[in-house]
BALOBA-1460 file (C-alpha; in Angstrom, 3 decimals):
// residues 325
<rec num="1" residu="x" x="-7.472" y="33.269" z="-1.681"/>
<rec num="2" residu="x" x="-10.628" y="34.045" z="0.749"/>
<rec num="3" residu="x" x="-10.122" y="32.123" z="4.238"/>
<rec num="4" residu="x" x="-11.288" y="28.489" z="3.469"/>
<rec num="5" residu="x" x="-14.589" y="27.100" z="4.650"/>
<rec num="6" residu="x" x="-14.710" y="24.177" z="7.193"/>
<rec num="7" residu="x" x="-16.563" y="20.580" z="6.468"/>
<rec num="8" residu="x" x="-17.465" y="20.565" z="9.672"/>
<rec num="9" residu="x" x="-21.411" y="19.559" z="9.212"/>
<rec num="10" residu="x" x="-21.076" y="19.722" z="5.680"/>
<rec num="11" residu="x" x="-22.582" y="16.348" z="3.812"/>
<rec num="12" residu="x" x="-19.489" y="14.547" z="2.615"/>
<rec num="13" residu="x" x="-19.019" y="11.819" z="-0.267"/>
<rec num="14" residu="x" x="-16.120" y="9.478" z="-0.045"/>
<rec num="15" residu="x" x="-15.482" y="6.786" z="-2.488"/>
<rec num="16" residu="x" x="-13.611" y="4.204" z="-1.512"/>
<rec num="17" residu="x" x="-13.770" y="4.658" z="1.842"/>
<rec num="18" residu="x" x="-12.581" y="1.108" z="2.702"/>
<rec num="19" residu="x" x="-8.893" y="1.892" z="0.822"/>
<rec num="20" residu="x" x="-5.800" y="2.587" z="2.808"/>
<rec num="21" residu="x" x="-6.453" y="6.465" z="1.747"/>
<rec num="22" residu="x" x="-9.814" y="6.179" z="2.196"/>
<rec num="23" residu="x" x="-10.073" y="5.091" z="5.979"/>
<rec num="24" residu="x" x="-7.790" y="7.610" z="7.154"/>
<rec num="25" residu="x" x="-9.934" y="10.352" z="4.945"/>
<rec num="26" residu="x" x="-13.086" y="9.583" z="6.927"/>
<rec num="27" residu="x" x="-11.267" y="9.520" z="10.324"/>
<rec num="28" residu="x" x="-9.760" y="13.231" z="9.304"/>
<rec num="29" residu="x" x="-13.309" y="14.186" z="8.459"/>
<rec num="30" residu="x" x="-14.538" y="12.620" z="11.468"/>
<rec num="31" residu="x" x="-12.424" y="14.328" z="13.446"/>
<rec num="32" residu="x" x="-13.558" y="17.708" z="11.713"/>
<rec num="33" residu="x" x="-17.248" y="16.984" z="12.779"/>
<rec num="34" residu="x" x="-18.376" y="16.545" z="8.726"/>
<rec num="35" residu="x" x="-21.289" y="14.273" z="7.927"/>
<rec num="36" residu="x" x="-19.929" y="11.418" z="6.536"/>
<rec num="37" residu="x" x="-21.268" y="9.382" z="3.541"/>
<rec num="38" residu="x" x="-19.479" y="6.333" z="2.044"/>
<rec num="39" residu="x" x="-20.201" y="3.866" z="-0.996"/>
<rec num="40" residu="x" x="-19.074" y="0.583" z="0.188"/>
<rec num="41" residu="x" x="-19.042" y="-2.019" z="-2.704"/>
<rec num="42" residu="x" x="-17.675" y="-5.374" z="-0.668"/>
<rec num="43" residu="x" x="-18.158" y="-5.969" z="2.823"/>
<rec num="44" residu="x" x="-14.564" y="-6.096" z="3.511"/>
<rec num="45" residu="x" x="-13.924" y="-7.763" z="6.598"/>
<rec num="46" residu="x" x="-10.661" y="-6.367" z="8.236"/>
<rec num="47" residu="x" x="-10.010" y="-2.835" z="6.889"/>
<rec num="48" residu="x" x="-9.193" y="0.574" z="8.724"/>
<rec num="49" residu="x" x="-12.326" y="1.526" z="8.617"/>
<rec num="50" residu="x" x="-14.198" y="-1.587" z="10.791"/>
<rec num="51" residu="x" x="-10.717" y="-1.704" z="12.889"/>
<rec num="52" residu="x" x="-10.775" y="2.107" z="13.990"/>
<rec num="53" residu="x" x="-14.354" y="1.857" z="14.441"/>
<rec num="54" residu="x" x="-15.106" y="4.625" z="12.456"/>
<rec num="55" residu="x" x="-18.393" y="2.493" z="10.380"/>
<rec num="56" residu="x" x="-20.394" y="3.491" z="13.597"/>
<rec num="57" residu="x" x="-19.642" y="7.109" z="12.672"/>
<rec num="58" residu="x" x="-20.549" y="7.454" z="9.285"/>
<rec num="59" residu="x" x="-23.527" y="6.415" z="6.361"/>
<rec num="60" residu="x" x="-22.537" y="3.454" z="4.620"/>
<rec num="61" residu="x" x="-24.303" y="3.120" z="1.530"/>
<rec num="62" residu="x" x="-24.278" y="-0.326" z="-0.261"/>
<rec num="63" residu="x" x="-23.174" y="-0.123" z="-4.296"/>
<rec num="64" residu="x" x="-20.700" y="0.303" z="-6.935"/>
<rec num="65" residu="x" x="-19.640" y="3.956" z="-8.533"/>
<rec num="66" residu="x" x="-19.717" y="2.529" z="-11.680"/>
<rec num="67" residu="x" x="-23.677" y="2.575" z="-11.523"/>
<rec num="68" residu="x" x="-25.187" y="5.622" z="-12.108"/>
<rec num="69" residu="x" x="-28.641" y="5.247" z="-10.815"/>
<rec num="70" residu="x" x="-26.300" y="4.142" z="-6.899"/>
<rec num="71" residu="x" x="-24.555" y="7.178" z="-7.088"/>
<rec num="72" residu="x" x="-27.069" y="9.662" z="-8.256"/>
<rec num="73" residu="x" x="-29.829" y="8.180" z="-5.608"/>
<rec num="74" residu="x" x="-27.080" y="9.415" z="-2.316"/>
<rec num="75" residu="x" x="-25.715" y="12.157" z="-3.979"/>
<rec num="76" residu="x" x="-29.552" y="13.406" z="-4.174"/>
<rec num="77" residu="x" x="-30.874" y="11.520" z="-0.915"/>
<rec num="78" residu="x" x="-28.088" y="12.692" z="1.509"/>
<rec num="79" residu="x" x="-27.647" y="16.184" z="-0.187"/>
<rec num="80" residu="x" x="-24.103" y="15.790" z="-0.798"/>
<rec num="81" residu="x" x="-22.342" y="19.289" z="-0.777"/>
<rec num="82" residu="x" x="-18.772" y="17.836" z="-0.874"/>
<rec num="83" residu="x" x="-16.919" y="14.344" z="-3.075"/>
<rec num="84" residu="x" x="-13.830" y="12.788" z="-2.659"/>
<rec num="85" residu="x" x="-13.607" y="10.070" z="-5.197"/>
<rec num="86" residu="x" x="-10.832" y="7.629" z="-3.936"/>
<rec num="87" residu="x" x="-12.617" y="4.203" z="-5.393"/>
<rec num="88" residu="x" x="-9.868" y="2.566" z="-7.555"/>
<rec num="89" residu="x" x="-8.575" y="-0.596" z="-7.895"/>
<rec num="90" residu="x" x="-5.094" y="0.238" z="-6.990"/>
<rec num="91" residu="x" x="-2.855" y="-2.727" z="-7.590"/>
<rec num="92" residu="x" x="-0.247" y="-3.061" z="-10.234"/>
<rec num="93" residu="x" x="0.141" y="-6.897" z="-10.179"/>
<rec num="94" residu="x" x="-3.506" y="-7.026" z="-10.270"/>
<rec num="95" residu="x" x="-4.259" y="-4.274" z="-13.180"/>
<rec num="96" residu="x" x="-1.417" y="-6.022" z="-15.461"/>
<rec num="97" residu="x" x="-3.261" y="-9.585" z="-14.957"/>
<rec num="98" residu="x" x="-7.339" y="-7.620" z="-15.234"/>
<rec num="99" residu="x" x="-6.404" y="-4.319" z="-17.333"/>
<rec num="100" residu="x" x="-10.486" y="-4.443" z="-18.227"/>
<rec num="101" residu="x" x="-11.695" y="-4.494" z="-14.535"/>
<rec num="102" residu="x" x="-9.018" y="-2.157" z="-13.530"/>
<rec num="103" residu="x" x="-10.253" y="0.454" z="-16.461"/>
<rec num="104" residu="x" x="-14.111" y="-0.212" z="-15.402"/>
<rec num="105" residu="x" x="-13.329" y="0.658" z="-11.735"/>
<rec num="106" residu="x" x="-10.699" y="3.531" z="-12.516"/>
<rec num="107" residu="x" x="-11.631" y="5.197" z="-15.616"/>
<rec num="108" residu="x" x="-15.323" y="4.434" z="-16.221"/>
<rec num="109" residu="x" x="-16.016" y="4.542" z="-12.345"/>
<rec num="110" residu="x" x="-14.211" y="8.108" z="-12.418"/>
<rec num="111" residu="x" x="-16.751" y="9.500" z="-15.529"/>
<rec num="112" residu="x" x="-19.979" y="7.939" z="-13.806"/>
<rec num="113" residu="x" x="-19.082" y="9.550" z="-10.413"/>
<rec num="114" residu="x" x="-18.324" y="13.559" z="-12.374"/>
<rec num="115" residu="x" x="-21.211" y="12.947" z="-14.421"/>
<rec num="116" residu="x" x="-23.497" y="11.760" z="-11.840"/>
<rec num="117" residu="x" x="-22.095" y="15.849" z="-9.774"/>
<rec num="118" residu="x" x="-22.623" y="17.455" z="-12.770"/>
<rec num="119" residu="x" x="-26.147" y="15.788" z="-13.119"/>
<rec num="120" residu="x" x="-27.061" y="16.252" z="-9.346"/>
<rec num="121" residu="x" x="-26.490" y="20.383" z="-9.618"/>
<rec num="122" residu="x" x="-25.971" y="21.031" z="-6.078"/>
<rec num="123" residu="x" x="-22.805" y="19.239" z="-5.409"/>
<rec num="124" residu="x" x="-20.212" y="22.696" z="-4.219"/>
<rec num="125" residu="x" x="-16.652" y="20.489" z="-4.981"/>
<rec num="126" residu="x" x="-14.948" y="17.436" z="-5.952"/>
<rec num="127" residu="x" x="-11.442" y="16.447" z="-5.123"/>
<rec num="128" residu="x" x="-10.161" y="12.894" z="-7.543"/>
<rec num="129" residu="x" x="-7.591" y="10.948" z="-6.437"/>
<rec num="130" residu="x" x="-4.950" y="10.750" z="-9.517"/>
<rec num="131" residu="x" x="-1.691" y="9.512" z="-8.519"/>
<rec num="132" residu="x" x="2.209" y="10.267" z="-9.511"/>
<rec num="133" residu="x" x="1.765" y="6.982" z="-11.935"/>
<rec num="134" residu="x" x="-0.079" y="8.565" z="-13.990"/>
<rec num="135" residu="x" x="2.531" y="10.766" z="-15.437"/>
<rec num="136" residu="x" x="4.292" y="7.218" z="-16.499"/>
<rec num="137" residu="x" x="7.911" y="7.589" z="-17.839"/>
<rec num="138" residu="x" x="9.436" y="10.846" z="-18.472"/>
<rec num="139" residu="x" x="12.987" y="11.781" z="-18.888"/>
<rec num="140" residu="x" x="12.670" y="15.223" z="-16.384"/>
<rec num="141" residu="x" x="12.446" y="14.537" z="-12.877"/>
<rec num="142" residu="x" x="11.154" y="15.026" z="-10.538"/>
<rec num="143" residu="x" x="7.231" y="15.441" z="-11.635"/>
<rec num="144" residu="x" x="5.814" y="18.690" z="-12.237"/>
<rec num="145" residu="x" x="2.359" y="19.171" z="-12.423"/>
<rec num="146" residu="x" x="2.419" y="20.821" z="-15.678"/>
<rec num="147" residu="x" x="4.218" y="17.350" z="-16.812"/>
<rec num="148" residu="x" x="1.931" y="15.297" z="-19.703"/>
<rec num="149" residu="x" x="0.321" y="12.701" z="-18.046"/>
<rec num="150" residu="x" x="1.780" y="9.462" z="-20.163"/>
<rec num="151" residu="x" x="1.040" y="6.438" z="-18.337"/>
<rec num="152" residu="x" x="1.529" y="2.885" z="-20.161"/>
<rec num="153" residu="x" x="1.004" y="-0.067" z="-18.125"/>
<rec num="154" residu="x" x="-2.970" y="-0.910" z="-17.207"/>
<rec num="155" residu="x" x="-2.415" y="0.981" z="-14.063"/>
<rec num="156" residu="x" x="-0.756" y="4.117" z="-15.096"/>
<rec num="157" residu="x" x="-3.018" y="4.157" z="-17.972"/>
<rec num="158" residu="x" x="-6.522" y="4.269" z="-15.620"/>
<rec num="159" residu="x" x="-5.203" y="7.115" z="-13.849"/>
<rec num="160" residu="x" x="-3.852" y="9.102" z="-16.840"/>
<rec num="161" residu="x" x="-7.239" y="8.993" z="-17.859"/>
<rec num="162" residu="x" x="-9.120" y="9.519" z="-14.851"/>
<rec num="163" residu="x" x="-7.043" y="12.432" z="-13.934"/>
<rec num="164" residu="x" x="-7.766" y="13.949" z="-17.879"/>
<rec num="165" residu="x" x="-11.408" y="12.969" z="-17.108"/>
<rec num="166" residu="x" x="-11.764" y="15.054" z="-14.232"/>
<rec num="167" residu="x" x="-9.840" y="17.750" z="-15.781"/>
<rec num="168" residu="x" x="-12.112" y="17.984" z="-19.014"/>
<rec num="169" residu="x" x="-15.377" y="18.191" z="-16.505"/>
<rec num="170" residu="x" x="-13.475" y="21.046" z="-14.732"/>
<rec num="171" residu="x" x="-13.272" y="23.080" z="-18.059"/>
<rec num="172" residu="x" x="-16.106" y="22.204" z="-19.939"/>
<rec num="173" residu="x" x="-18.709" y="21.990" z="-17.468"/>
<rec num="174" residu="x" x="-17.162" y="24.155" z="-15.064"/>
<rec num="175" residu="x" x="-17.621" y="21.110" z="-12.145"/>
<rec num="176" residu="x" x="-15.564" y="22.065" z="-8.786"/>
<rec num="177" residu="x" x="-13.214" y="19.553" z="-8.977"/>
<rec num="178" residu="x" x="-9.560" y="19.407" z="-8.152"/>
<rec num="179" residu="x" x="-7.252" y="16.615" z="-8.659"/>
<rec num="180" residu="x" x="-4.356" y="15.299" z="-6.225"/>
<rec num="181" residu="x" x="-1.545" y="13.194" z="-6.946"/>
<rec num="182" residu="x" x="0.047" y="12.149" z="-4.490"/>
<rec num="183" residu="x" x="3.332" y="9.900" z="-4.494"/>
<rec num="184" residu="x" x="3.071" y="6.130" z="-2.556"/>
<rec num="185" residu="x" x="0.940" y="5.780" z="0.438"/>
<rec num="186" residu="x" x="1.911" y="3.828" z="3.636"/>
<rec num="187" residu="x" x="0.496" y="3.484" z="7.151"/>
<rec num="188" residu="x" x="-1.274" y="1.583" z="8.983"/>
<rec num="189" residu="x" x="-4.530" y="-0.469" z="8.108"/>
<rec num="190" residu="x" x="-3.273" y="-1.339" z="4.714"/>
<rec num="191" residu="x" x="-4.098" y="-5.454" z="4.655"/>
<rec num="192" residu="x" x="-2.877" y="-5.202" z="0.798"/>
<rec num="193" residu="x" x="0.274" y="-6.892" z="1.189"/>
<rec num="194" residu="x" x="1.528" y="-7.380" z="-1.906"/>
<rec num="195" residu="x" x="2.441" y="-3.424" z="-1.060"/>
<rec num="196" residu="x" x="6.014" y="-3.036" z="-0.022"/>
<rec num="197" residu="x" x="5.503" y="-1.317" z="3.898"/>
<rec num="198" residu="x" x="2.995" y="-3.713" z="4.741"/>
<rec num="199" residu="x" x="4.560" y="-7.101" z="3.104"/>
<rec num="200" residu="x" x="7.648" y="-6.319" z="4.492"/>
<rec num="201" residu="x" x="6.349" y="-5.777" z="7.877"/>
<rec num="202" residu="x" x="4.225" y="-8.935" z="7.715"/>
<rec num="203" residu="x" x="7.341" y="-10.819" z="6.749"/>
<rec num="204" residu="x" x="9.196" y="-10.082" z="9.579"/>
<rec num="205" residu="x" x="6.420" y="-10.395" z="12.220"/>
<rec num="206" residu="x" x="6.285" y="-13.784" z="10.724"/>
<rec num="207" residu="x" x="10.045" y="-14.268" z="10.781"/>
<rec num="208" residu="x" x="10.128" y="-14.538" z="7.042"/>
<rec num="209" residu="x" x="12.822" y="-12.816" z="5.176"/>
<rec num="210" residu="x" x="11.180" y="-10.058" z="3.272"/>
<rec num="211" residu="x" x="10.311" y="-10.828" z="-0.620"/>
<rec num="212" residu="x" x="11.526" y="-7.934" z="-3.139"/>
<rec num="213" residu="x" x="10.015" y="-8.463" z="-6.809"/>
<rec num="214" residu="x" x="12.086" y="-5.731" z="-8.002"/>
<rec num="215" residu="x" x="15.736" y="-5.506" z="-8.139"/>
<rec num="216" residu="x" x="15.882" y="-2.797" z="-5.243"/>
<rec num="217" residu="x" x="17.189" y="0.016" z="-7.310"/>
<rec num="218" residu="x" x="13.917" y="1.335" z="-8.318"/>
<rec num="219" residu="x" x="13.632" y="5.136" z="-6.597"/>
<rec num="220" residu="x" x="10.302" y="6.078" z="-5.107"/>
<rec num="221" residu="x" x="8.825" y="8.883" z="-3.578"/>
<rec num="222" residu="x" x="6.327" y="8.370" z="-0.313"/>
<rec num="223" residu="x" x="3.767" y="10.458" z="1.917"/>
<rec num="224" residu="x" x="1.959" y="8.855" z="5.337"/>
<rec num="225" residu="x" x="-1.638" y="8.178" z="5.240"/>
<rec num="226" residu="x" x="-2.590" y="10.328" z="7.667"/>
<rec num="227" residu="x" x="-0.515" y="13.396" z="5.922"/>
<rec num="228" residu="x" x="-2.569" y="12.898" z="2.544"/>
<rec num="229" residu="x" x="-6.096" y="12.917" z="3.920"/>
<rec num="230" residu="x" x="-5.109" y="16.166" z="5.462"/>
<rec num="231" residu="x" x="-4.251" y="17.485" z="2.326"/>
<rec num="232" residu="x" x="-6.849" y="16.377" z="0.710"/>
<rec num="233" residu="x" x="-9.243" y="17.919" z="2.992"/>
<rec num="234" residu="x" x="-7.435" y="21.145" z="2.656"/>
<rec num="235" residu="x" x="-7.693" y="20.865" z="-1.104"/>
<rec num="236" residu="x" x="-11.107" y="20.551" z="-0.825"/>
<rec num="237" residu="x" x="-11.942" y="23.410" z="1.492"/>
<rec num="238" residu="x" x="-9.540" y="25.594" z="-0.545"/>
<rec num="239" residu="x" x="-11.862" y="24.400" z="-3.597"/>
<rec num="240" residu="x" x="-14.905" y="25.968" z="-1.704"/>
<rec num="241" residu="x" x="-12.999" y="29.494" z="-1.411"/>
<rec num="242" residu="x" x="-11.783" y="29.728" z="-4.519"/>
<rec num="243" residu="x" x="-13.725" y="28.411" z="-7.810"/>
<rec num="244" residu="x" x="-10.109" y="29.866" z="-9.988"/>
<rec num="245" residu="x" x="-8.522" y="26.413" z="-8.683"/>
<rec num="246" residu="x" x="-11.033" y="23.928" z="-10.568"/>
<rec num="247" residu="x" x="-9.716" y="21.582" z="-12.749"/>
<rec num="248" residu="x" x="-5.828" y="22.331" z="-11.108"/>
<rec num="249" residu="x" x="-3.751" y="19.250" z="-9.609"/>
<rec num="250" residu="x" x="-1.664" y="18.997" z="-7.008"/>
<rec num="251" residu="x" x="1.584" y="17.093" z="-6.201"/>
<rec num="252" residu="x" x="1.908" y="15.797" z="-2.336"/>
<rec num="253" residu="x" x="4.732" y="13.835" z="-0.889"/>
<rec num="254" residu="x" x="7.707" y="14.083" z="1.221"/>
<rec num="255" residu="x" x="9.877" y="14.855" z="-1.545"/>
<rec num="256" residu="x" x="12.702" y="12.308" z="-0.170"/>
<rec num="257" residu="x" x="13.154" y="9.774" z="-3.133"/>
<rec num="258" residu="x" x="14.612" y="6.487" z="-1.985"/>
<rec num="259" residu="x" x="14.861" y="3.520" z="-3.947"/>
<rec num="260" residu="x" x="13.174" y="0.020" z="-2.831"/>
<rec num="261" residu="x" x="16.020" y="-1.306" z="-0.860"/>
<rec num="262" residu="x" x="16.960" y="1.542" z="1.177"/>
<rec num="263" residu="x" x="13.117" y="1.942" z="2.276"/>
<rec num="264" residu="x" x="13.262" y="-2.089" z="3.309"/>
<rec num="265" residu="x" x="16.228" y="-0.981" z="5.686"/>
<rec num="266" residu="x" x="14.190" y="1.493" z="7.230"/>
<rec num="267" residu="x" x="11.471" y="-0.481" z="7.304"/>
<rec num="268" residu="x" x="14.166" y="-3.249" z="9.399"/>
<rec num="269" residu="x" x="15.913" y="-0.909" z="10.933"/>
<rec num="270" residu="x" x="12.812" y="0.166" z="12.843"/>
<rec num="271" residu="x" x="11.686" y="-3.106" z="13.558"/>
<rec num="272" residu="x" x="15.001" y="-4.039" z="14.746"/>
<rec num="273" residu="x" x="15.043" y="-6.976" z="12.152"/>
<rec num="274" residu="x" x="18.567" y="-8.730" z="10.897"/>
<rec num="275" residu="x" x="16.643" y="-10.470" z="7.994"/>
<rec num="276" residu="x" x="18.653" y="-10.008" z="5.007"/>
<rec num="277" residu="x" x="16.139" y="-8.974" z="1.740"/>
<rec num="278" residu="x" x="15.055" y="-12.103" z="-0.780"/>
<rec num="279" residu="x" x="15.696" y="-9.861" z="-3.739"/>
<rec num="280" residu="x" x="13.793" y="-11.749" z="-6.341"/>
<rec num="281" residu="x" x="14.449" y="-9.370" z="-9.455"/>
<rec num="282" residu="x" x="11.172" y="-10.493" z="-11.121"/>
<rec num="283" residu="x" x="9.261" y="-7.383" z="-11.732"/>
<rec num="284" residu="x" x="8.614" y="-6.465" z="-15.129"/>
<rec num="285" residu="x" x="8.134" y="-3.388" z="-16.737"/>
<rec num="286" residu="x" x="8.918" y="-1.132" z="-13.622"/>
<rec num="287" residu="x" x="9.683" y="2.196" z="-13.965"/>
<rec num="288" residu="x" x="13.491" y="3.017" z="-12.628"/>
<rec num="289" residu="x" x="12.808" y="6.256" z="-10.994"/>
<rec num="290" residu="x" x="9.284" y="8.066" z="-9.983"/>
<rec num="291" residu="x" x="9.139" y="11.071" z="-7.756"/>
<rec num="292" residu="x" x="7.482" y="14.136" z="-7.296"/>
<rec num="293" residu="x" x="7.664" y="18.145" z="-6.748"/>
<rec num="294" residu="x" x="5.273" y="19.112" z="-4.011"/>
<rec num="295" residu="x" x="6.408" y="23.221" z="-4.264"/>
<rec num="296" residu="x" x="3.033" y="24.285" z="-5.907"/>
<rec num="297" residu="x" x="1.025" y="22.824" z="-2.770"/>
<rec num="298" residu="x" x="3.071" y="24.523" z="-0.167"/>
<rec num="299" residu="x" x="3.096" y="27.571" z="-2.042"/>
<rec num="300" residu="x" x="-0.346" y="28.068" z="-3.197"/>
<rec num="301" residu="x" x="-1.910" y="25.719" z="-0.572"/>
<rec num="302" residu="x" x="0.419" y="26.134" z="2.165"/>
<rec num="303" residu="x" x="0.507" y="22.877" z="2.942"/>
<rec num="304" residu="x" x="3.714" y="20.599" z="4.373"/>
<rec num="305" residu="x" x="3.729" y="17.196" z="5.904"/>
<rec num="306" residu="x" x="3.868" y="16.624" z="9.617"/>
<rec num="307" residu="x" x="5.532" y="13.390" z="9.400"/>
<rec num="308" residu="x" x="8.405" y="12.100" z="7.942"/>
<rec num="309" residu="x" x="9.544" y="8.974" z="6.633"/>
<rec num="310" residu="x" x="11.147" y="7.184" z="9.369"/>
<rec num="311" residu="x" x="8.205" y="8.770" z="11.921"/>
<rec num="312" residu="x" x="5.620" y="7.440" z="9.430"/>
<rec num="313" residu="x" x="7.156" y="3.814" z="9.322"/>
<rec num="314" residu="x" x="8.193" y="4.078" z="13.175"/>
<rec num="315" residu="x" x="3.956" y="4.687" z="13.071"/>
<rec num="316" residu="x" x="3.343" y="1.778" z="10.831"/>
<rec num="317" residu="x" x="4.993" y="-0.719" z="12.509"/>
<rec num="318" residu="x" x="3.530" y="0.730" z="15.754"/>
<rec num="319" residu="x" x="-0.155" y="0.182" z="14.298"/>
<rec num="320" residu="x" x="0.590" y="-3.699" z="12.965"/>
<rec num="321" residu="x" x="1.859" y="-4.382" z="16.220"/>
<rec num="322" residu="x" x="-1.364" y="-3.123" z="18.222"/>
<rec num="323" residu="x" x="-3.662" y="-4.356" z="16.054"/>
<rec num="324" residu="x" x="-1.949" y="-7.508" z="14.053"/>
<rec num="325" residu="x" x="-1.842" y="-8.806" z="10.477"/>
């Protein structure tokens, strides 16, 4: 593969810019001297984004991917050379009570957004965010990327599709676009606490015990925030040097399965917490076991994460601390 371009002052696209992923994205790019775009739906008011300071950095653009005429007007206005499309609606509690919303955002949001590149002409790559739920159940672990993508609940059904989506642009329009999946995000700036990292940390700042829907045996794999914007900015700018890597997906995380209970230890230990777990048990339909193999990105990408788990929640807790819940 030919050295990779830089995005440094290339016009960048990010979607969901005020997500967990999202935030730490635009401070990566930030950091790389690109020129920043975002589509901001809400005006969310306590997200990593406002908190880092990063909105006095970068374009916001009011609107919502799923309308074509938003989407085509900055792709064409700010002459957007590179898209990440993070903009999802990415809670499970949420996309079993709304599956329709959560397919409009994830699935209908995802065709608007490749349509609206393949429209524009002049946009160079495209990197979707997929995720390791969209593979859904399978009885060969841990995920490959050649695995079928079989997702069944609301959630894992948007991204199944989204990630198919984007691959069926790739081939039959021959858009730029590469597709991560990456296992569950944590670090800082996530205000989504209904997430395990973050509701377990609130809990115990608040002296709570921390609440487990699930039994604690489900096994999960993880990657730190800061770790997946890098490698989705190196997916991207490996995009640019090599058009033979459209429509391929990649698997990131740390490759160190744990189930729920052992990652609320950590997430104790650290904090130096004695709290015993409320295991509530009340989680329905969970997978029991959802991890990843990340061989194909450090071989063909050579990419590896700087940060481990217990650095990434030592990190975490670090951030919640500074900047409070």
């Amino acid at each position: 593969m030919a050295l990779a371009p830089s995005l440094a002052k290339r016009r960048v696209l990010v979607t969901g810019a005020t997500g967990l992923l999202g935030g730490w994205l635009v401070r990566e790019l930030v950091s790389r001297e690109a020129d920043v775009v975002a589509i901001v739906r809400d005006g969310v008011p306590r997200t990593f984004l406002k908190e880092e300071r990063l909105e006095e950095r970068v374009t916001v653009c009011r609107g919502d991917v799923r309308e074509m005429d938003v989407t085509r007007r900055v792709l064409a206005e700010y002459e957007i050379d590179t898209v990440f499309h993070l903009a999802a609606q990415t809670i499970v509690p949420i996309a079993n009570a709304s599956p329709l919303s959560t397919f409009e955002t994830n699935v209908a949001g995802t065709w608007i957004l490749l349509e609206a590149c393949r429209l524009a002409g002049s946009v160079a790559s495209v990197v979707v965010a997929s995720s390791d739920k969209a593979y859904g159940p399978s009885d060969r672990l841990p995920y490959l990327e050649s695995h079928r993508l079989e997702g069944r609940s609301p959630y894992d059904v948007s991204k199944s599709c989204a990630d198919l989506i984007a691959q069926a642009y790739a081939q039959t329009y021959g858009l730029n676009v590469g597709i991560v999946r990456c296992g569950n995000l944590f670090g800082g700036g996530d205000r989504n606490y209904n997430r395990l990292v973050p509701g377990v940390i609130r809990d115990v700042m608040s002296r709570a015990r921390p609440i487990l829907r699930s039994d604690g045996s489900p096994v999960r794999d993880y990657i730190y925030a800061e770790d997946a914007a890098k490698a989705y900015v190196l997916f991207a700018e490996a995009l640019l040097a090599d058009g033979t890597l459209s429509g391929t997906a990649f698997n990131f995380s740390l490759e160190r399965p744990v189930t729920v209970l052992e990652l609320v230890q950590m997430v104790l230990s650290t904090m130096g917490s004695e709290l015993a777990p409320d295991v509530r048990g009340t989680a329905s339909a969970e997978l029991s076991e959802q991890y990843l193999d990340a061989s194909a990105a450090r071989s063909r990408l050579g990419w590896k994460p700087a940060v481990d788990l217990e650095d990434g929640l030592a990190r975490t807790v670090a951030w919640y601390g500074e900047h409070g819940l």
